[in-house]
N, C-alpha and C positions, 0 to 999 in steps of 0.2 A: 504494500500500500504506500503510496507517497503523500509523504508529509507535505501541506499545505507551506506555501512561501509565507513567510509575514512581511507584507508591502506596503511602503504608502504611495508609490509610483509603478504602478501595473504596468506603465511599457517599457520602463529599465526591467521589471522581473521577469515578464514575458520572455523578452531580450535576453536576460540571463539564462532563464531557462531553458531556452532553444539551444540557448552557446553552450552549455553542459550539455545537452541530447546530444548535438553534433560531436561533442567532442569522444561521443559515447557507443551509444549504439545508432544515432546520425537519425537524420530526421526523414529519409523517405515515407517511413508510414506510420508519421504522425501529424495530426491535425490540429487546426485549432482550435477544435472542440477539446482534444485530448489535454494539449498546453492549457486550457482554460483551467479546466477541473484540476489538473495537476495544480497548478499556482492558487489553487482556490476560487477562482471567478466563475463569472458564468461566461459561455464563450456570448452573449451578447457584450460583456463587459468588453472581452477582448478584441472586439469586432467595431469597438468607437476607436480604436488605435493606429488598428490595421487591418484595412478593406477587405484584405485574405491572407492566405499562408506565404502567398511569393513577395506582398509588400513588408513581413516580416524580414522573410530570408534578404532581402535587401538590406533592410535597416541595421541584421547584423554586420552583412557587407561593410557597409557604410561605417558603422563603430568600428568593426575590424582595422579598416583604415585610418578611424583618426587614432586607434589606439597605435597602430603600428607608426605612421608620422612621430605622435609624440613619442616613443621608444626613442627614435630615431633621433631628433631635436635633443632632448635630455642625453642622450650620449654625445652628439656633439657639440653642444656646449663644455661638458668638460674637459674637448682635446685642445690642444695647440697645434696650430698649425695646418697649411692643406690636409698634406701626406696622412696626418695624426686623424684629423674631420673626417677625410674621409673611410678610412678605415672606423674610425669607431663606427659612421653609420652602418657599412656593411655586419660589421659584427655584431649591431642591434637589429639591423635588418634577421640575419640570421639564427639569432637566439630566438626571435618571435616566430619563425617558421620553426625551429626545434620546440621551443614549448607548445605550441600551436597548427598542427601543422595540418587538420581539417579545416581547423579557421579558413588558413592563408590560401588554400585550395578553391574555397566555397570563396572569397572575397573575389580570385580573379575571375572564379567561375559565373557571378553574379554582372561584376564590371564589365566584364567583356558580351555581357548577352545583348542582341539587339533591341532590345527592350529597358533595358538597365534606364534609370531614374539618374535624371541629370544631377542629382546631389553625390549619388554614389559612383558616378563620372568625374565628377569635377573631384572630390577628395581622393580620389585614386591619379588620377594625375599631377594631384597635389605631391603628392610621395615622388612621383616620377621630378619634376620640377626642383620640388628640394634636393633631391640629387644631381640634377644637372647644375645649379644653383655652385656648389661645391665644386664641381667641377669647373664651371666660369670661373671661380674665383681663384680655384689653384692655378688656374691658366694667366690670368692675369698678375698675378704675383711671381711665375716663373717655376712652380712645382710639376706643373705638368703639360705636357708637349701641346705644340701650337694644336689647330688643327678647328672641324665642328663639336662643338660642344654637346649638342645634342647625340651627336655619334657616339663619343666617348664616354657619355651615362648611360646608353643602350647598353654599350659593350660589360660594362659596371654594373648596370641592371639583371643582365642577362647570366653573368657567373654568380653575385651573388643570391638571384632567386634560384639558382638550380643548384648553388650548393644548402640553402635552406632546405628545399624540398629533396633534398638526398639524406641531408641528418636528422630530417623528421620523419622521412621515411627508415632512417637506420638502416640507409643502404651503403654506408661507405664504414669501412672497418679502421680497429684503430693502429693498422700498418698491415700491407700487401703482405701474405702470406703466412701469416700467425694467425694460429687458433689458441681464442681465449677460453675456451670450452672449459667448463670443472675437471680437474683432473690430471692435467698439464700435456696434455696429446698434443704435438709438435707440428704431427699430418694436419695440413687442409684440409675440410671439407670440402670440397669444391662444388658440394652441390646445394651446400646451406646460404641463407642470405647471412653476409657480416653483419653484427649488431655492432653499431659504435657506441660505448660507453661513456656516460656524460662527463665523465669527469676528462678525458681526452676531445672533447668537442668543441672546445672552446679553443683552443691552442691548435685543434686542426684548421677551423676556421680561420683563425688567424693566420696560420702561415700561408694559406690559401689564398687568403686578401691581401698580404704582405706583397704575394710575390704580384697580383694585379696592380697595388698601388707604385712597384718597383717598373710596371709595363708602362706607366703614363707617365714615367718620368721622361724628361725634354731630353731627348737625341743629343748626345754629343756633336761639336763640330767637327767636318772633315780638317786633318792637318794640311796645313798649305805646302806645299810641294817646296 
């Protein structure tokens, strides 16, 4: 039986509630009749908030994104410097896909539909922008190579959402060839998925954006002859 929420804002707990289902057994074949009675309400209640189940799964969208932004923001605020900026965001980029990693799924999945609600359009390019953002500025200070700025946050966009989505999936191990298995068996499995252990994920991410923020550094000059 589930215990009734105690609320005094039904569409932050709605909201909530859904973010736990997804994170759980996931919401295909849940209503929101069922969210209703779960949180305590009546699904009329839940039905002044949001029209139906898909302007729901929006609006988690939507918070997904400003949650992930702010992540983002508060990490870098406290680096110095491009090089430093932009590596922290990546590394808060990709701790919110390691703790969250249905979230991060269901956010691009909702952004990208032809249908997506111009709120959860515009806060998801938000995130996009703030990164290029950091990129314009390491460019103009000299940390990193001339070039389109737009291009070079794609390229930064594109490794660090696929390495979130690989250590929230625990599909990258914590070094090629070692099995951490109980029992100290030396042999790979080779037919098992790596499970990456958290306490190695942080440091693998980092070296991972290390070695991208080392890619956008500004080309040495040719020697003159």
């Amino acid at each position: 039986m589930t215990t009734p929420y105690h609320h005094g804002d039904l569409k932050s707990t709605l909201l909530a509630y859904a973010l736990e289902q997804l994170e759980g057994a996931g919401l295909d074949g849940l209503s929101m009749r069922e969210m209703a009675k779960a949180v305590g309400v009546s699904h009329t209640a839940a039905y002044r908030h949001f029209a139906d189940k898909q302007a729901l799964l929006d609006a988690m969208a939507e918070q997904g994104f400003e949650a992930l932004r702010q992540a983002i923001r508060d990490a870098v605020a406290t680096a110095q410097g491009s090089p430093d900026r932009l590596l922290a965001s990546g590394l808060a980029y990709v701790q919110f896909g390691r703790q969250h990693p249905r979230q991060l799924a269901h956010m691009f999945g909702a952004a990208t539909r032809a249908t997506a609600p111009p709120g959860l359009r515009s806060v998801a390019a938000d995130v996009f922008n703030d990164l290029q953002t950091l990129v314009a500025e390491g460019q103009q200070n000299g940390s990193f190579r001339a070039g389109d700025p737009r291009a070079l946050a794609h390229a930064c966009w594109a490794m660090v959402h696929g390495l979130a989505l690989l250590q929230g999936g625990h599909l990258l191990s914590q070094s090629a060839g070692v099995d951490n298995r109980a029992g100290g068996d030396t042999q790979a499995d080779t037919h098992a998925v790596p499970q990456l252990q958290d306490e190695h994920a942080s440091p693998q991410a980092r070296a991972a954006l290390e070695i991208l923020v080392r890619g956008l550094a500004p080309c040495p000059s040719p020697l003159a002859p």
